[in-house]
PAVO-230398 format. One record per atom (N, C-alpha, C): x, y, z; residue in three letters. Coordinates in steps of 0.05 Angstrom, whole numbers, padded with zeros to 5 digits, always signed. Layout:
<atoms>
XYZALA;...
</atoms>
This chain:
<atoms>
+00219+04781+03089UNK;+00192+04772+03087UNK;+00190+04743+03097UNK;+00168+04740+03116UNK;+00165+04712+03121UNK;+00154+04690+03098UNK;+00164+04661+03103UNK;+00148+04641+03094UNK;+00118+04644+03086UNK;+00100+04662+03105UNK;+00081+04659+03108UNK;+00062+04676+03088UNK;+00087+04688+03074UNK;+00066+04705+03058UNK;+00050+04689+03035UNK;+00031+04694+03024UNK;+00009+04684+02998UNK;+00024+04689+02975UNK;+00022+04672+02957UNK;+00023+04671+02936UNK;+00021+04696+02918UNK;-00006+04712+02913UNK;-00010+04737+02915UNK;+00011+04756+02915UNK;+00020+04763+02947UNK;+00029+04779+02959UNK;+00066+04773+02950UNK;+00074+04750+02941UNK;+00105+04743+02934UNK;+00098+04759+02905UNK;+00078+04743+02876UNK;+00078+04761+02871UNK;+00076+04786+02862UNK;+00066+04794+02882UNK;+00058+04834+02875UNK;+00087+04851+02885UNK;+00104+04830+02904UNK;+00126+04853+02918UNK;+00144+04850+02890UNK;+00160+04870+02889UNK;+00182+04876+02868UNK;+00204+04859+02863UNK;+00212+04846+02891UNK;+00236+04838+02887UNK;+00243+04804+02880UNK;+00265+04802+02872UNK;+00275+04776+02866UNK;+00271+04756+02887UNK;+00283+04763+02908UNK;+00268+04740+02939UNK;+00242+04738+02929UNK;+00217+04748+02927UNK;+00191+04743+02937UNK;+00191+04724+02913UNK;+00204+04736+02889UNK;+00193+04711+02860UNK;+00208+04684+02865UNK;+00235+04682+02880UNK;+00244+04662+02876UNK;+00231+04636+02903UNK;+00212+04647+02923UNK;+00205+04637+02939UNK;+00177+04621+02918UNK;+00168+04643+02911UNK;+00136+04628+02898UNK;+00147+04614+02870UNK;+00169+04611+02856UNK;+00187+04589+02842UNK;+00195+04560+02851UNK;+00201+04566+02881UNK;+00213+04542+02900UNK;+00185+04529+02905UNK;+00164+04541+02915UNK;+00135+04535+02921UNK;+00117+04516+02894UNK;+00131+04525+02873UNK;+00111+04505+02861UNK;+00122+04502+02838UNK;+00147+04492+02839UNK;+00166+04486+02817UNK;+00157+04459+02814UNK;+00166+04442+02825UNK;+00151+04414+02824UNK;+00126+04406+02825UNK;+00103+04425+02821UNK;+00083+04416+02811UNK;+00078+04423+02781UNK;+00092+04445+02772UNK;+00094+04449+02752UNK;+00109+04428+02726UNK;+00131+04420+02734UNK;+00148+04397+02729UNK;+00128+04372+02736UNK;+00119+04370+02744UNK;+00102+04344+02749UNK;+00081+04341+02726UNK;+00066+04370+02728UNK;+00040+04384+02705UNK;+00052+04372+02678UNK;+00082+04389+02672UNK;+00090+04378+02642UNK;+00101+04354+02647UNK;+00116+04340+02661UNK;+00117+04299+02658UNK;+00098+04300+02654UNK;+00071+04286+02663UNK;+00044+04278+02657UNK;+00038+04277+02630UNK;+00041+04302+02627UNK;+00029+04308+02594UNK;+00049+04307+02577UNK;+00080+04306+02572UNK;+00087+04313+02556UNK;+00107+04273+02547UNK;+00119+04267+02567UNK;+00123+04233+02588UNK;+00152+04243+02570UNK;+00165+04264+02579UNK;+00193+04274+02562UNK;+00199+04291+02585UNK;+00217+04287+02602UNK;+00237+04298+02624UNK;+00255+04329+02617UNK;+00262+04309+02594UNK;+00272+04334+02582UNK;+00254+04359+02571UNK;+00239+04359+02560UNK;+00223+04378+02550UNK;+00205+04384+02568UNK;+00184+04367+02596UNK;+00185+04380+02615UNK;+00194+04408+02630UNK;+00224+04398+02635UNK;+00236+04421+02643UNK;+00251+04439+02630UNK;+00247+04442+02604UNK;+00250+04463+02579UNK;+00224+04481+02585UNK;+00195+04460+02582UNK;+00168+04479+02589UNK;+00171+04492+02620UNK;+00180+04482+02638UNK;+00172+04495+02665UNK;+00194+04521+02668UNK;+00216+04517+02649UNK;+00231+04542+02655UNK;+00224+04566+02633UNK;+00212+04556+02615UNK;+00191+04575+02597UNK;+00167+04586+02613UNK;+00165+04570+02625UNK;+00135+04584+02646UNK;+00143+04599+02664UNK;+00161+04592+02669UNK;+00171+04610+02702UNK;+00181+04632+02685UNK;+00205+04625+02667UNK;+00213+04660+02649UNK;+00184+04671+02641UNK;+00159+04671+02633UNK;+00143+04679+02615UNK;+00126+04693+02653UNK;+00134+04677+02667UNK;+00115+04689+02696UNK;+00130+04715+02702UNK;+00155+04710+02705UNK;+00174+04730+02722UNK;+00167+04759+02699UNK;+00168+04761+02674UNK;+00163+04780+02652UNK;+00134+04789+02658UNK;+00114+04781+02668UNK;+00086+04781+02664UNK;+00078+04794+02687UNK;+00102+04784+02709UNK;+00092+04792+02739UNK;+00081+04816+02744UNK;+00086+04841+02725UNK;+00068+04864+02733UNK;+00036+04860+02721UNK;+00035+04848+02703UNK;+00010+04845+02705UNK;-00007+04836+02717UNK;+00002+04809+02727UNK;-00011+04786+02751UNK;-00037+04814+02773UNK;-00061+04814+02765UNK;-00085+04819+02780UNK;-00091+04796+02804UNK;-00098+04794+02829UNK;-00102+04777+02849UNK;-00138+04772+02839UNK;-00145+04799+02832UNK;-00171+04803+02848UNK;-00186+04784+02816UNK;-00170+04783+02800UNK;-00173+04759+02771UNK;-00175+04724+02778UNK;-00162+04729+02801UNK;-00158+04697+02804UNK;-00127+04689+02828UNK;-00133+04664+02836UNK;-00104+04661+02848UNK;-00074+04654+02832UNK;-00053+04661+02851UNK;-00032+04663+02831UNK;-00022+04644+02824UNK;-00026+04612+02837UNK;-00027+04591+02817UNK;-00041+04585+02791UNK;-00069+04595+02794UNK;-00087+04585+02776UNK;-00073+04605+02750UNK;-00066+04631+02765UNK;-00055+04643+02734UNK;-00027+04636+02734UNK;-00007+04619+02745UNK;+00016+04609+02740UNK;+00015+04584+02713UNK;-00007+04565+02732UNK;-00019+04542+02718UNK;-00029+04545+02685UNK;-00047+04574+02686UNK;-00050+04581+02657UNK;-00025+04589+02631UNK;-00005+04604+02644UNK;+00017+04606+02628UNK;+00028+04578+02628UNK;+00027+04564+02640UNK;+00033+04530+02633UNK;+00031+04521+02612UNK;-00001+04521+02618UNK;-00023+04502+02588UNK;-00012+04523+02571UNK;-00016+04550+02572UNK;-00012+04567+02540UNK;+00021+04548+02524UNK;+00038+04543+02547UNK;+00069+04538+02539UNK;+00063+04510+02523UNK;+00054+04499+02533UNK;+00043+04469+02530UNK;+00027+04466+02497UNK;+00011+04481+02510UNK;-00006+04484+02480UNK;+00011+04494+02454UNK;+00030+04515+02458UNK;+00041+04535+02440UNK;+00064+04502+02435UNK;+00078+04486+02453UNK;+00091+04467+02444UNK;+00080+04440+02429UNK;+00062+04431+02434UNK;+00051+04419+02419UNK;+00044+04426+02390UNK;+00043+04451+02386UNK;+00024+04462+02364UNK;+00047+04460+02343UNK;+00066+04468+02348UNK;+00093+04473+02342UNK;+00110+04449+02344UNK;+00109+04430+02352UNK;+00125+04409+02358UNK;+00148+04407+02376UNK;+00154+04437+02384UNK;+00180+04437+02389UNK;+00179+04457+02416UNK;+00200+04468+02429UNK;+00200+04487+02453UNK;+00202+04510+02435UNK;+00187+04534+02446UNK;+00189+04563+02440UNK;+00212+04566+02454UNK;+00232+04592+02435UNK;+00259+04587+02443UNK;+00261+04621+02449UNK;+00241+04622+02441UNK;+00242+04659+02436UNK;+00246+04673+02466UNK;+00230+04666+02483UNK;+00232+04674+02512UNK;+00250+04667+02525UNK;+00266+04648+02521UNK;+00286+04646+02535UNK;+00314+04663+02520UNK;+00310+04666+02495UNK;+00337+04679+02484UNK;+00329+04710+02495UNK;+00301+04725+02496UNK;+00297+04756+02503UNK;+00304+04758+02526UNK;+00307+04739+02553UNK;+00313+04742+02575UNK;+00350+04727+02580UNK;+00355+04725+02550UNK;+00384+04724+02561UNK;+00394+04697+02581UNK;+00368+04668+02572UNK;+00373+04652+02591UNK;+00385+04630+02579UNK;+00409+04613+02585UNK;+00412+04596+02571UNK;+00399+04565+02580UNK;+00405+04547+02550UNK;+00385+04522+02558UNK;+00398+04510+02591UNK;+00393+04498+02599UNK;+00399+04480+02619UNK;+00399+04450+02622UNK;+00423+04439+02618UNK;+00419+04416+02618UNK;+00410+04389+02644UNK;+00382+04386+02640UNK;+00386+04366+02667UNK;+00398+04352+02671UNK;+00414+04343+02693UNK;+00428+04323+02705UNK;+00411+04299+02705UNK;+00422+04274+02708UNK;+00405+04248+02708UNK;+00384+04242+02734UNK;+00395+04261+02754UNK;+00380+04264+02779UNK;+00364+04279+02772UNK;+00370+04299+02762UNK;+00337+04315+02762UNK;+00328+04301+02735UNK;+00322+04287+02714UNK;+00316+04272+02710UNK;+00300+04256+02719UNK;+00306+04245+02741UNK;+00290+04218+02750UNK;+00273+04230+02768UNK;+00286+04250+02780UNK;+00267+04272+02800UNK;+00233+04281+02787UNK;+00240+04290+02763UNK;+00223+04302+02751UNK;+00198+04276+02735UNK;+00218+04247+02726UNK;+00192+04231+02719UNK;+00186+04219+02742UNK;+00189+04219+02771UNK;+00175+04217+02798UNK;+00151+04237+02803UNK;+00149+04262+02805UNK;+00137+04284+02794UNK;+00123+04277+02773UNK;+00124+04259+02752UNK;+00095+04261+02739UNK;+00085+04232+02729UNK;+00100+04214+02758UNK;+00088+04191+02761UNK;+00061+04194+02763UNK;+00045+04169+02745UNK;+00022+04171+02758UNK;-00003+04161+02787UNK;+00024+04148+02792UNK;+00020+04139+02823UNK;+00015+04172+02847UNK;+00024+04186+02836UNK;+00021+04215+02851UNK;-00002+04223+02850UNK;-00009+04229+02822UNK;-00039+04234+02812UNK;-00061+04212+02830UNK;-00047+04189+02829UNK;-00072+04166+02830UNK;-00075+04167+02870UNK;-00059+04170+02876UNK;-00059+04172+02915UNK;-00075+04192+02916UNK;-00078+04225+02898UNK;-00097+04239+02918UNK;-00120+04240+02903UNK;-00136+04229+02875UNK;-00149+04216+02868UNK;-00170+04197+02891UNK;-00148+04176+02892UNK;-00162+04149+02916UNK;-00172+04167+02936UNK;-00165+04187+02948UNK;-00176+04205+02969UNK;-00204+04214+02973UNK;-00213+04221+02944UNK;-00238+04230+02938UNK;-00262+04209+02931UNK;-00283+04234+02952UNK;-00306+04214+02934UNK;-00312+04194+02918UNK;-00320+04170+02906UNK;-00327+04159+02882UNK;-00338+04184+02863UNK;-00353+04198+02874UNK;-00371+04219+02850UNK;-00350+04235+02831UNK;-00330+04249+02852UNK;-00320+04262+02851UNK;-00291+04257+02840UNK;-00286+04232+02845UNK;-00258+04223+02834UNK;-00263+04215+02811UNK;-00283+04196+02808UNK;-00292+04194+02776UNK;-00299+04213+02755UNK;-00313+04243+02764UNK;-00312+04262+02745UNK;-00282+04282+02745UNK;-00275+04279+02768UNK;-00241+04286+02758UNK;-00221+04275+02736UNK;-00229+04244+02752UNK;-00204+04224+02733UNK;-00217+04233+02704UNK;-00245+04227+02690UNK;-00252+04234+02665UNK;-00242+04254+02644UNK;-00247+04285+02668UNK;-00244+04302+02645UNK;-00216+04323+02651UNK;-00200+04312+02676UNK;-00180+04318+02678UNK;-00146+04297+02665UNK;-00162+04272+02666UNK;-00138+04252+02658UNK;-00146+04243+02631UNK;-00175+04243+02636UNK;-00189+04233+02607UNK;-00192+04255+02589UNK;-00190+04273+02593UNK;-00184+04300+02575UNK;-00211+04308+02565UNK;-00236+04292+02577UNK;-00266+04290+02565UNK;-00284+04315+02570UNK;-00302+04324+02552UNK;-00315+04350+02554UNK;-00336+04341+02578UNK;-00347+04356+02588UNK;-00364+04367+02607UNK;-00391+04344+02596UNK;-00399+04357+02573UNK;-00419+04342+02561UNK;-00423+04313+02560UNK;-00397+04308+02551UNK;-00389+04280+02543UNK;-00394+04260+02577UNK;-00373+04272+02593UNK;-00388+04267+02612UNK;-00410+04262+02634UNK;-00422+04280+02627UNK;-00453+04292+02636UNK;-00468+04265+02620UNK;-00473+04263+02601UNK;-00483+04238+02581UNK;-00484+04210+02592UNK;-00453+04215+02594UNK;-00450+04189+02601UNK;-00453+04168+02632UNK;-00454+04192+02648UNK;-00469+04186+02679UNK;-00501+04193+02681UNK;-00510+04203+02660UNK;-00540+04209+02671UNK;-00541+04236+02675UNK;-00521+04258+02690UNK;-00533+04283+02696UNK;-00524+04304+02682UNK;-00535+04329+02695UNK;-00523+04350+02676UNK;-00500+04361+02680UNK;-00487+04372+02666UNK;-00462+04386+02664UNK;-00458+04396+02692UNK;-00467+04411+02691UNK;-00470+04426+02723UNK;-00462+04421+02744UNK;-00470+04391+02746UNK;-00462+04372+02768UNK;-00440+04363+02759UNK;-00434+04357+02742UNK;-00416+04350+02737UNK;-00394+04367+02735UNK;-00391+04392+02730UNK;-00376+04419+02735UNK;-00367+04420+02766UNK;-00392+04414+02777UNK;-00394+04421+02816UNK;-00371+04396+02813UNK;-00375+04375+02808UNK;-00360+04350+02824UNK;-00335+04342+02821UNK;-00326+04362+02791UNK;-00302+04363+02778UNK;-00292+04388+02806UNK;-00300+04413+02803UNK;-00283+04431+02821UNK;-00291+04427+02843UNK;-00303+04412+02859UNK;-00298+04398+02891UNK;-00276+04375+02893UNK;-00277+04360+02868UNK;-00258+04353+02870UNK;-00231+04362+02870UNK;-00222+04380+02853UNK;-00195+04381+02851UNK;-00187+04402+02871UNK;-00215+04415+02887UNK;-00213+04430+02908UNK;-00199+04416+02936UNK;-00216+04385+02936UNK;-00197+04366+02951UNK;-00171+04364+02943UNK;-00168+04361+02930UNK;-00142+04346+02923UNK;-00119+04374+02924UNK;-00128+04396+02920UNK;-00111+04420+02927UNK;-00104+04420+02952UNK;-00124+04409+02970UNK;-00124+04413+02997UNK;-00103+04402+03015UNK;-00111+04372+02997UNK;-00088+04349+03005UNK;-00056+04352+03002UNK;-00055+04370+02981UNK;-00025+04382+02964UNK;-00023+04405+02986UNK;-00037+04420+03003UNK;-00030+04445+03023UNK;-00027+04464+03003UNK;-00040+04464+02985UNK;-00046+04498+02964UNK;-00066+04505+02971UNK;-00058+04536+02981UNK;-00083+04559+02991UNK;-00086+04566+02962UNK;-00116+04582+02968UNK;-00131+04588+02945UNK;-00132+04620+02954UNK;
</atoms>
């Protein structure tokens, strides 16, 4: 199978190549997703190999015609994220049913991974966008702020503010070379 196949299409095929290509494809943004949020290297890449085991298990379910296969990669993320926070700790359960053991990062992937969720990365494709649009990103994507809250506090409605949040990060996908 070529490079060229979609996201999608790696995975709907059966085999181990197609999963381990769309793994290689957005391993480091995933690892970047948990630095950001979690500012623990280590537990980072405890969550991203919980996400990827929890994807590879799931992969028969993965629907295209639901959404793209980042956006539903990205969602088993936050659920991992969320379920660790809630809990304090890493869910250990999926990795013992798949028979995987922990992995210890090296000091290189280490430093690899808080580069990845520097926020100088975030902030370069940010600067790219709009004022409108970088400002309702930075808010309710970095600022973690509701729709509302936002909307309020610039004068308009949600809506617009909905539009200017997903044009934005529609740029900034663009800038990263993720098809949709």
């Amino acid at each position: 199978m070529a490079d060229t196949l979609t996201d999608e299409q790696l995975l709907g095929a059966a085999d181990a190549d197609s999963f381990a290509r769309f793994y290689r494809r957005h391993v480091d943004r995933v690892l970047g997703y948990f630095a950001r949020r979690t500012h623990d290297p280590e537990l980072a890449a405890d969550l991203c190999a919980e996400t990827f085991a929890a994807a590879l298990a799931a992969r028969p379910r993965y629907r295209p015609e639901r959404g793209a296969a980042v956006a539903w990669l990205f969602g088993i993320a936050a659920k991992k994220l969320a379920d660790a926070q809630r809990r304090g700790y890493v869910e250990q359960r999926a990795r013992r049913r798949l028979g995987m053991e922990r992995l210890e990062p090296t000091p290189d992937d280490l430093v690899r991974i808080e580069r990845l969720g520097a926020p100088g990365t975030v902030r370069v494709l940010l600067d790219g966008l709009p004022p409108e649009q970088r400002d309702a990103v930075a808010a309710r994507v970095l600022g973690e702020r509701s729709y509302a809250e936002i909307a309020a506090e610039l004068d308009v409605s949600q809506a617009v503010v909905r539009k200017r949040v997903s044009r934005g990060l529609a740029g900034m996908r663009q800038r990263l070379g993720v098809r949709r």
